[in-house]
C-alpha positions, 0 to 999 in steps of 0.5 A: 636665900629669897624665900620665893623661887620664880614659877617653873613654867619659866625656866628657860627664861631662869637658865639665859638670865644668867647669860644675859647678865654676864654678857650685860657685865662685860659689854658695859665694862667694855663701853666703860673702857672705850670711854676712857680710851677712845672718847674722851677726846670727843666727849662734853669733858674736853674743851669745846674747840678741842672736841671739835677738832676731834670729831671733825676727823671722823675718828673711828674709835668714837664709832666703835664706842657708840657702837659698843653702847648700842649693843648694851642698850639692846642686851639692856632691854633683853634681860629686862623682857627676860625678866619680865617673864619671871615675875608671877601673874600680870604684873603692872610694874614689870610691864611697865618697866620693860615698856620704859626701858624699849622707849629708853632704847629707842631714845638712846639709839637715836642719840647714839647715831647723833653722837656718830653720824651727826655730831662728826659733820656737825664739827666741820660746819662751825661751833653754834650748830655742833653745840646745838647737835651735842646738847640734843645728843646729850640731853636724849642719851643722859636725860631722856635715855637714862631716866627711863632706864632708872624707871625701869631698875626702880619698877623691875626690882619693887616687881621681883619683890621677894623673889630677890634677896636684900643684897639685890635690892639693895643694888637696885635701889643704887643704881636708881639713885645714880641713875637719877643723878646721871639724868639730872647731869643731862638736865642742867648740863653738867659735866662734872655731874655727868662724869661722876655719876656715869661710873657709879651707874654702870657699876651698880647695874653690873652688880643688879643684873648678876645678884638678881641672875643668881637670887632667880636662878637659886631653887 
């Protein structure tokens, strides 16, 4: 059991965290499977003229999936902001790892509407300006996106310190370290790199934001 327990003041914050977790478990889970089922097709893993082919007709399973992913971003952003009230006094590295993953957020949200609304048009009008769209899409969403993410995991979990246990820490550092892979996959670009990493991320988050729900929520 960590030996610490988050100020009283706060438990309203310590009864949603759990909620909030769960809810980021099983959205990123269902993120995870309309990749796999509804995406792929779409996605920099297939074939260049294949992909287009695809997006040209506006399929509505790659809306749904960004769709889906969108709302993981914002349930992101709220267990962060409720953990941010956890944290004792006027932490930096609490606040600044919220203000990363709001500026995460609005990074991802912008590429996710590329993925949806631009990238489809994109496919009808010839190879050179879908490349262009898909390399910005995927360098916001994979670099820009998820860097600030792994900032955030990397400060929120240095600024929860004792209040979580080892195990906890140990998820987040992780889930930094996957992080940092998945955005150098948008640096270089690499989709091997990209699909390798992308799992591992996800996972080790889901597995941070339910140990740290519990180490808050123990008396």
């Amino acid at each position: 059991m960590p030996p610490s327990s988050p100020e009283a003041g706060d438990r309203a914050a310590v009864r949603l965290l759990p909620m909030l977790a769960w809810a980021n478990v099983a959205l990123h889970g269902a993120g995870l499977a309309a990749a796999w089922l509804w995406m792929r097709p779409g996605s920099v893993l297939s074939p260049l003229r294949d992909r287009i082919a695809f997006l040209a007709g506006r399929p509505l399973g790659w809306t749904l999936g960004w769709s889906v992913w969108m709302l993981c971003t914002l349930l992101l952003v709220a267990y962060m902001a409720a953990l941010r009230l956890l944290v004792p006094g006027r932490s930096l590295a609490a606040q600044l790892a919220l203000a990363f993953t709001a500026a995460g957020m609005a990074a991802d949200l912008l590429a996710d509407s590329i993925q949806i609304q631009v990238l489809p048009l994109a496919a009808r009008s010839g190879q050179p300006l879908f490349q262009t769209f898909e390399r910005l899409a995927l360098t916001g969403g994979a670099t820009v996106a998820n860097g600030l993410y792994t900032a955030g995991v990397l400060l929120m979990t240095s600024a929860l310190g004792s209040l979580i246990g080892r195990p906890a820490r140990l998820a987040g550092a992780a889930t930094v370290a996957a992080g940092a892979v998945m955005t150098l996959s948008g640096l270089l670009p690499s989709p091997a790199l990209l699909a390798a990493s992308t799992g591992p991320t996800i996972g080790f988050y889901c597995l941070w934001v339910v140990l740290v729900a519990r180490d808050l929520e123990s008396p």
